[in-house]
Backbone as a printed PyTorch tensor [residue, N CA C, xyz], in Angstrom:
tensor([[[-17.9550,  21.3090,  -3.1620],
         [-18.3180,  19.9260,  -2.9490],
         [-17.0530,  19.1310,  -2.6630]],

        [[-17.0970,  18.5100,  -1.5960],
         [-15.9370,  17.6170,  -1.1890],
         [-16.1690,  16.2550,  -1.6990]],

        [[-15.6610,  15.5940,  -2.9450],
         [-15.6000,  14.7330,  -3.3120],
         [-14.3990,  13.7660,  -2.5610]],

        [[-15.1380,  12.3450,  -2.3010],
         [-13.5290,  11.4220,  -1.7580],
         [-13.2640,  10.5390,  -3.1470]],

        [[-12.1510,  10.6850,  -3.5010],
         [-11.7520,   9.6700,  -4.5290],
         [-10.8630,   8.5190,  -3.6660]],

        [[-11.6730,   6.8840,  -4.1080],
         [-10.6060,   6.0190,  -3.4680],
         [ -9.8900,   5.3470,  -4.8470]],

        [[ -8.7680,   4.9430,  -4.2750],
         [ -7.9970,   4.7020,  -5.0380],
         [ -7.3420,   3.1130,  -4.6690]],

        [[ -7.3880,   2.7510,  -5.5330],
         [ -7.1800,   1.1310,  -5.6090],
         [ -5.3440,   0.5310,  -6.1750]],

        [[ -5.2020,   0.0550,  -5.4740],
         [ -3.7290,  -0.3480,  -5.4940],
         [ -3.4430,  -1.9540,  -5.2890]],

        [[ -2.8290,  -2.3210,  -6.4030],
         [ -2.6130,  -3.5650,  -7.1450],
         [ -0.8360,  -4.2670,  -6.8930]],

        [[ -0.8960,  -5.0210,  -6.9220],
         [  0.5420,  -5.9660,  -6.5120],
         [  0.2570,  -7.0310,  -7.1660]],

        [[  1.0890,  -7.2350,  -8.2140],
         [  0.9320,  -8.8590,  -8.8470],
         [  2.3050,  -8.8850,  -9.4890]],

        [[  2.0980,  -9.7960, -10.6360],
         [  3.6270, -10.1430, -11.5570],
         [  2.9010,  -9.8010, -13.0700]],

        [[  3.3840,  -9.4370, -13.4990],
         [  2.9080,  -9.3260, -14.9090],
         [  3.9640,  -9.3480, -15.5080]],

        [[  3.9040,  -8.9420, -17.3380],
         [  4.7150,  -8.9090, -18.9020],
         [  4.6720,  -7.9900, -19.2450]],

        [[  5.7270,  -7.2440, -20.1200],
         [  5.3110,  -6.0900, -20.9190],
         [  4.3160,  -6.3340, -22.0870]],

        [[  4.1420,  -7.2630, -22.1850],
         [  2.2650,  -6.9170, -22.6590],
         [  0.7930,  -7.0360, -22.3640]],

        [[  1.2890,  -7.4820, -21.0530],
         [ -0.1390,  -6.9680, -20.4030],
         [  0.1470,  -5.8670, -19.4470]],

        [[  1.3250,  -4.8400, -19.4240],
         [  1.1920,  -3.7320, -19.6150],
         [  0.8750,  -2.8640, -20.6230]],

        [[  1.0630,  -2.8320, -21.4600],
         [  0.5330,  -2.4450, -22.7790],
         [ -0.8750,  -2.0720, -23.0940]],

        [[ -1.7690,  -3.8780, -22.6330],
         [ -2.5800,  -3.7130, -22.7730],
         [ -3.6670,  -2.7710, -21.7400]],

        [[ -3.2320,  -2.9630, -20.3930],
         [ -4.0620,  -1.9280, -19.5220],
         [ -3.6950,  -0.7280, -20.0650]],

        [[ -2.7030,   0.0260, -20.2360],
         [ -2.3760,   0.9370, -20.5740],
         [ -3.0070,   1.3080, -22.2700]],

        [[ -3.2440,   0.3730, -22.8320],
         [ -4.1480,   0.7390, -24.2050],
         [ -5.9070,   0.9700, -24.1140]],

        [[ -6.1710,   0.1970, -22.7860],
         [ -7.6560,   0.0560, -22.2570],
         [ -8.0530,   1.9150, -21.4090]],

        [[ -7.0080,   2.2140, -20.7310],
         [ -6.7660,   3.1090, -19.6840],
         [ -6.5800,   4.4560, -20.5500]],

        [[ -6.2020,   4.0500, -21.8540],
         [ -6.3330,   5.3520, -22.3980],
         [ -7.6840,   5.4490, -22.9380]],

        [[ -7.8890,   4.6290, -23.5540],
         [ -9.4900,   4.2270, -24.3500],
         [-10.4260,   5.1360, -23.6280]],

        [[-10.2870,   5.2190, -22.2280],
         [-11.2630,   5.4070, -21.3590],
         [-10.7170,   7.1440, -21.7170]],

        [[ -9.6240,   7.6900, -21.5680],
         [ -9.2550,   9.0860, -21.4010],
         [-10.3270,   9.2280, -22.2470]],

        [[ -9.9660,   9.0400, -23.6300],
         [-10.6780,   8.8770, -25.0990],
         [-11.6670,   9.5240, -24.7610]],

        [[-12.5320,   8.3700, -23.9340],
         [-14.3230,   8.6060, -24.2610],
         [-14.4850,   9.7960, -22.9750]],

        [[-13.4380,  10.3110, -22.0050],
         [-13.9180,  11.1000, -21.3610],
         [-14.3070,  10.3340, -19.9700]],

        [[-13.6280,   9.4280, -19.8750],
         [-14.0670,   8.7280, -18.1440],
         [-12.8330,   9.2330, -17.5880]],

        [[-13.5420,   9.1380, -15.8970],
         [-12.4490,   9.6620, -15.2640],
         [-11.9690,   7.9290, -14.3250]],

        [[-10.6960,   8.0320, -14.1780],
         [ -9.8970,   7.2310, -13.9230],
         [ -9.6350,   7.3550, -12.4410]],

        [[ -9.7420,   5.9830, -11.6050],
         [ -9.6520,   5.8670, -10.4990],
         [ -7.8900,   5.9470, -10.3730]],

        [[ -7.7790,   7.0310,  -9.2770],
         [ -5.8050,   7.0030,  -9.3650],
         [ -5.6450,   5.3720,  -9.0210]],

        [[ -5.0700,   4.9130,  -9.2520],
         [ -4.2690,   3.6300,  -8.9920],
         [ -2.7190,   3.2740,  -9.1540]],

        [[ -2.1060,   2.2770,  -8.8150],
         [ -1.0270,   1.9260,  -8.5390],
         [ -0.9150,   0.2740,  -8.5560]],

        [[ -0.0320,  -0.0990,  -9.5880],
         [  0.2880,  -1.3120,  -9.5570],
         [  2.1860,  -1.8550,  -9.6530]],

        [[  2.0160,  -2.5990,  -8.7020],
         [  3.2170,  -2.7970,  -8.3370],
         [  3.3460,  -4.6580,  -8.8660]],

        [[  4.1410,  -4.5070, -10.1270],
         [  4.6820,  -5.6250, -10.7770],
         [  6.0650,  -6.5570,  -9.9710]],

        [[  5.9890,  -7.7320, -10.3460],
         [  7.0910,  -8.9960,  -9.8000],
         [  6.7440,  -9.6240, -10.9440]],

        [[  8.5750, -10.1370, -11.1720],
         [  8.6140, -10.4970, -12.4300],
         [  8.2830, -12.3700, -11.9310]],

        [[  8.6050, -12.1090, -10.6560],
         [  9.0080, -13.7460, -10.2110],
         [  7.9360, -13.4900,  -8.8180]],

        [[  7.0820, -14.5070,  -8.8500],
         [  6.2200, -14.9290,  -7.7110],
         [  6.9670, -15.0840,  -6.2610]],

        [[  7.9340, -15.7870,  -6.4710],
         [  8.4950, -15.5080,  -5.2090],
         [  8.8270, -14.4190,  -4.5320]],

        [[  9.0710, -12.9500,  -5.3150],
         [  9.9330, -11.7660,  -4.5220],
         [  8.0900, -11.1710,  -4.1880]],

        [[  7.2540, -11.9590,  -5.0320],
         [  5.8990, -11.0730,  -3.8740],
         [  5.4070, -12.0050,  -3.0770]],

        [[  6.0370, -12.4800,  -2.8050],
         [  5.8180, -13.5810,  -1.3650],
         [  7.0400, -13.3470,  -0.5020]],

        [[  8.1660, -12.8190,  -1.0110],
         [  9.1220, -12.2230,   0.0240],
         [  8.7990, -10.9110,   0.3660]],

        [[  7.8360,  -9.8660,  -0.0540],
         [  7.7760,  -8.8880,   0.1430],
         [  6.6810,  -8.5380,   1.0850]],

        [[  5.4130,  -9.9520,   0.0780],
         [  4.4750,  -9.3830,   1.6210],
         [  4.1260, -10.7970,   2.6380]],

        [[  4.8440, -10.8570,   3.2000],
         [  5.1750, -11.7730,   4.3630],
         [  3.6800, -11.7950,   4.8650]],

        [[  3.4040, -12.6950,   5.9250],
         [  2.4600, -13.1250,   6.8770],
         [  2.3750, -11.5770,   7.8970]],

        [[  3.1240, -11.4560,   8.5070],
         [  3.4770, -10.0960,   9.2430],
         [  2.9850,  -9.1010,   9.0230]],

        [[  3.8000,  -8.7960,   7.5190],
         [  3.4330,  -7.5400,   7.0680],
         [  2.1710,  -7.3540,   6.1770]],

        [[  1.5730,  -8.5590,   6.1650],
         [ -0.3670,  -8.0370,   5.7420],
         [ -0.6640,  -8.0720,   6.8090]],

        [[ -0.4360,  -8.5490,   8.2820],
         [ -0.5880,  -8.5660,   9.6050],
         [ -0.8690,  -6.5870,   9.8340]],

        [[  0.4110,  -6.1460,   9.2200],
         [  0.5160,  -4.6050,   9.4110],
         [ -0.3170,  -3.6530,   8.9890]],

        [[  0.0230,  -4.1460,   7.3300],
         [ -1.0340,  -3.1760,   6.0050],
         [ -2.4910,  -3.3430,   6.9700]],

        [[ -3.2710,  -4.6420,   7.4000],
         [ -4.4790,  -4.6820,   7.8960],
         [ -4.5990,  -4.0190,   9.4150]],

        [[ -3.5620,  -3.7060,  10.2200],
         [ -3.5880,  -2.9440,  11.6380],
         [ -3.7670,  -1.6480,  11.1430]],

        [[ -3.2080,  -1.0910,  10.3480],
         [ -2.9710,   0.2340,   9.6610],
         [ -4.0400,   0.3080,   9.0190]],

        [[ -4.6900,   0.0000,   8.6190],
         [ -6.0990,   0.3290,   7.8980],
         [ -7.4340,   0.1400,   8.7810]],

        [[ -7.2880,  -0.1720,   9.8060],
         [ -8.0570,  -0.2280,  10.5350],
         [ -7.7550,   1.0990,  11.4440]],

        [[ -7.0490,   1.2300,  11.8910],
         [ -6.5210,   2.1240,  12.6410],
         [ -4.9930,   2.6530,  12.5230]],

        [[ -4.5570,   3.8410,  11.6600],
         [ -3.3050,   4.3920,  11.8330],
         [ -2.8770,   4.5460,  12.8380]],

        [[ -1.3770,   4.4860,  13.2020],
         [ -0.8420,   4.5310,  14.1910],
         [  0.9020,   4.4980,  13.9610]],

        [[  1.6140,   5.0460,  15.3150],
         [  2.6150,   5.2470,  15.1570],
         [  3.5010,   3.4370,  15.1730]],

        [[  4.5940,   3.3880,  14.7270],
         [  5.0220,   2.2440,  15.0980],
         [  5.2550,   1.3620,  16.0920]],

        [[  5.2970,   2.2940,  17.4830],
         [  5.4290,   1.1810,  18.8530],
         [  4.1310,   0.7300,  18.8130]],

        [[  2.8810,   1.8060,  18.6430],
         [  1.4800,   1.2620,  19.3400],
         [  1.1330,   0.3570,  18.2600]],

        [[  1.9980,   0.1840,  16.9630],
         [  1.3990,  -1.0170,  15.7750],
         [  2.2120,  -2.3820,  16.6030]],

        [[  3.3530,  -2.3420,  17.2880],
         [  4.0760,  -3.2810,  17.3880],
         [  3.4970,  -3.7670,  18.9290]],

        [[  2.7440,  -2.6430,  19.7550],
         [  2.0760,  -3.1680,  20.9470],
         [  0.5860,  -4.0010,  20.4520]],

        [[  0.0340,  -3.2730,  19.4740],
         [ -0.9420,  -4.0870,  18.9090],
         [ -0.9230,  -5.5600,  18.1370]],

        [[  0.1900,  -5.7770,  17.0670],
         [  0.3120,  -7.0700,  16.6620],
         [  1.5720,  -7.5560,  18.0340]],

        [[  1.6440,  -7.5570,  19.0570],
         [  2.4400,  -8.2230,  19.8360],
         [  3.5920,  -8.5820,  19.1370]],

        [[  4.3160,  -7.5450,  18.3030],
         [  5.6910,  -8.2060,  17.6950],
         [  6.7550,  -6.8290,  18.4640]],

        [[  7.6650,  -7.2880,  18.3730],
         [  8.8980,  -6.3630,  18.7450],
         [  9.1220,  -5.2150,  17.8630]],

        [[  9.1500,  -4.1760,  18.3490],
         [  9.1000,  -2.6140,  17.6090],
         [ 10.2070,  -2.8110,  16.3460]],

        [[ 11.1210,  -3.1310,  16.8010],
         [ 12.1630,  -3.1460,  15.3980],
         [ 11.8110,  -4.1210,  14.2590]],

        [[ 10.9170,  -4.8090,  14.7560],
         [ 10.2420,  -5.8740,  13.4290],
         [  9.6610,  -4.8680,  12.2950]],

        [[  8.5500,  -4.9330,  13.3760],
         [  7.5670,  -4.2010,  13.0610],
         [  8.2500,  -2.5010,  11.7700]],

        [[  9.4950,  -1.4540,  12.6450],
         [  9.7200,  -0.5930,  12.0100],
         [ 10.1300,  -1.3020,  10.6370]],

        [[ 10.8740,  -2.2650,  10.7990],
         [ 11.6470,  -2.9300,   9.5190],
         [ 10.3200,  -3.3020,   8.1880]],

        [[  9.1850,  -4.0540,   8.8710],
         [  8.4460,  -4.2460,   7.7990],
         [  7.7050,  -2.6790,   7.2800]],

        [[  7.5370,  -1.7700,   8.4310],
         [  6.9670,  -0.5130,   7.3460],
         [  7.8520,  -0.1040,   6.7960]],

        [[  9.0920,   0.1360,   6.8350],
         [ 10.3960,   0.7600,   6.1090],
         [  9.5790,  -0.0960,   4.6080]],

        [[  9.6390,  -1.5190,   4.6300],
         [  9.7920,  -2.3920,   3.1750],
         [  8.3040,  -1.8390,   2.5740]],

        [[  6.9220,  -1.8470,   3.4820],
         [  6.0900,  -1.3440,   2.7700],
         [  6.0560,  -0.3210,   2.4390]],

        [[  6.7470,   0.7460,   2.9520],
         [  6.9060,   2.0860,   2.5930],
         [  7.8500,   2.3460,   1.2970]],

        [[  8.5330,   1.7200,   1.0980],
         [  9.2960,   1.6810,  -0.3070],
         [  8.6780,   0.9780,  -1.3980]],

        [[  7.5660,   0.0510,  -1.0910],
         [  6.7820,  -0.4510,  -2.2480],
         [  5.5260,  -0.1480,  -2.3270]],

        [[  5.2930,   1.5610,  -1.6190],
         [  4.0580,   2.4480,  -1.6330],
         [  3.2170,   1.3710,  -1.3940]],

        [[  3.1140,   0.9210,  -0.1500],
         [  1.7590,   0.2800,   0.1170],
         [  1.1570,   1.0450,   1.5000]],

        [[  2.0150,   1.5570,   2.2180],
         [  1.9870,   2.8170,   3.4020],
         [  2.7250,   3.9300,   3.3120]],

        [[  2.1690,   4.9950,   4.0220],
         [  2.7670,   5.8790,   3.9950],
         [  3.1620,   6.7080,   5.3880]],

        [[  4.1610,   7.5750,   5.8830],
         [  4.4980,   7.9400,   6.7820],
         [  4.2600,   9.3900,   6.9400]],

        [[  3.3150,   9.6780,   7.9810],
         [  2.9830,  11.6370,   7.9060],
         [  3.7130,  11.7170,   9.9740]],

        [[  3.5300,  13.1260,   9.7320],
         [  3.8690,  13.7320,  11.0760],
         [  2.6560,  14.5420,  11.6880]],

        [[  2.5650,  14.1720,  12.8190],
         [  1.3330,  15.0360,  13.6610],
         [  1.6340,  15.0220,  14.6720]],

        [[  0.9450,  16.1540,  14.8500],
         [  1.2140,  16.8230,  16.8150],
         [  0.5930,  15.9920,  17.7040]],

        [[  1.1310,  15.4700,  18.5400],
         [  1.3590,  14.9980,  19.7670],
         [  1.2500,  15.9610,  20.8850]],

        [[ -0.0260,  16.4910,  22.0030],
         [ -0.3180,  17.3540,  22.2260],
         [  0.6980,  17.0340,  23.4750]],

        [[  1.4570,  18.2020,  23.9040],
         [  2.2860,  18.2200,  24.9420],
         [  3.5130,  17.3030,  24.5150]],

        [[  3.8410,  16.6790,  23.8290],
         [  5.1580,  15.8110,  23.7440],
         [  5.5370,  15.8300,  22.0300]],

        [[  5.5140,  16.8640,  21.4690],
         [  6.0270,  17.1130,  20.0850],
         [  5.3970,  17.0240,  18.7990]],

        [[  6.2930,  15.8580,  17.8620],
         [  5.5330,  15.2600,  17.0750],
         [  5.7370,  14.1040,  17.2220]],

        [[  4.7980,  13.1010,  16.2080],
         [  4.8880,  11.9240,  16.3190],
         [  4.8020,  11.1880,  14.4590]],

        [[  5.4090,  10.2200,  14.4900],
         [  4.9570,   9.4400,  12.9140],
         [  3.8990,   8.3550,  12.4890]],

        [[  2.8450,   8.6300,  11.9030],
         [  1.9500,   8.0980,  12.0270],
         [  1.8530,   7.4390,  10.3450]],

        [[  1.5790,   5.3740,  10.5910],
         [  1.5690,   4.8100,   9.9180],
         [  0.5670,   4.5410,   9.1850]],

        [[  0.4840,   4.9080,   8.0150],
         [ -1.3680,   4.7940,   7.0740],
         [ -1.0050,   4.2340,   5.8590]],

        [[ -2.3540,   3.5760,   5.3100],
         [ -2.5560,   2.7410,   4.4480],
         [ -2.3740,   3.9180,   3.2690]],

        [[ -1.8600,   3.4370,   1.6950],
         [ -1.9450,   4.6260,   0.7930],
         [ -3.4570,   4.8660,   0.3800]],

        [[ -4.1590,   3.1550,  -0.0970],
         [ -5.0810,   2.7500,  -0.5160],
         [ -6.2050,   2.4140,   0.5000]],

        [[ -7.7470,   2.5840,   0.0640],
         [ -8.4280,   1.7610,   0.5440],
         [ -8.7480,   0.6550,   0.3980]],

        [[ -7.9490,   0.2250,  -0.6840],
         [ -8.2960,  -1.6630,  -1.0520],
         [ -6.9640,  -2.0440,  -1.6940]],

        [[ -6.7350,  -3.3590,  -0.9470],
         [ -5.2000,  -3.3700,  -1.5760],
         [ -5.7190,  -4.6770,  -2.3410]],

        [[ -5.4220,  -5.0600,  -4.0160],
         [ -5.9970,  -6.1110,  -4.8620],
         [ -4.2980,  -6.7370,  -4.8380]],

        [[ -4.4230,  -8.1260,  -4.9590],
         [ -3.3350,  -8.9310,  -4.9330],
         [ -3.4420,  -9.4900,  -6.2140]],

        [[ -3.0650,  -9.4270,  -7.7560],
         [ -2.9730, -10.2770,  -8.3690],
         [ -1.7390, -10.6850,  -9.5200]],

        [[ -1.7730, -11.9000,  -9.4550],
         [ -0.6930, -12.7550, -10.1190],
         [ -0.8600, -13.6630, -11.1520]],

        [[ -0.0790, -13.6810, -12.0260],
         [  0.0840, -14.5790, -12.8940],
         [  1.2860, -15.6470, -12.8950]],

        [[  0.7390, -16.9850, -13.1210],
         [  1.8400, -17.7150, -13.3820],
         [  1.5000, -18.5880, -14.2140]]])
C-alpha cells in the first residue's frame, strides 16, 4: 500500500516555552500511540528577520514552485525576474528548508536542477 504522508511546515517566532510546550503535547501523542505528521518549524526570535527572509518575491517563488517545479531560469522566465534574483532567493529558501534542490535527466542535454516545495502547506505563524 502506497501511503502519501503530507507534511506541514511552520515559520513563526516563538520562546523556549512554547517550545516546550509543543514538544510536551507531541510527545503526549507518541504516548497514546498517534502517529505524527513529519513537520518542521522554523523559529525568529525577532519579527523582522521573518519578514527579511520571506520577502514579497520569494513567496512569489515558494508559490511558482508548488505549483509547478522547475529549474531556476524557467522559475525566473515565469515570475519575470532576472535569473540571478531569482537563484539568490532559492539559495535563502533552501537554507531555511522551505525548498529543496534534486537532479533529473534532461533527455538529450544532461542533467538539470529542479526547484520543489519541501511541504505541501507552508503555515506562517507569529507571535508578538
Amino acid at each position: 500500500m502506497n501511503k502519501t504522508v503530507k507534511s506541514v511546515r511552520r515559520v513563526g517566532r516563538g520562546t523556549a516555552d512554547a517550545f516546550f510546550r509543543r514538544s510536551a503535547v507531541r510527545a503526549q501523542k507518541l504516548d497514546r500511540g498517534e502517529t505524527l505528521l513529519p513537520e518542521m518549524r522554523l523559529t525568529f526570535e525577532d519579527p523582522a528577520d521573518l519578514v527579511r527572509v520571506l520577502t514579497e518575491q520569494r513567496v512569489r517563488v515558494l508559490a511558482a514552485v508548488r505549483k509547478n517545479p522547475a529549474p531556476v531560469s524557467e522559475l525566473a522566465a515565469v515570475l519575470k525576474r532576472d535569473r540571478t534574483a531569482v537563484r539568490r532567493d532559492v539559495r535563502i529558501l533552501t537554507a531555511f528548508g522551505l525548498v529543496k534542490i534534486h537532479e533529473e535527466t534532461n533527455p538529450g542535454h544532461g542533467r538539470r536542477k529542479i526547484v520543489a516545495p519541501l511541504a505541501t502547506k507552508c503555515e506562517l505563524v507569529t507571535t508578538i
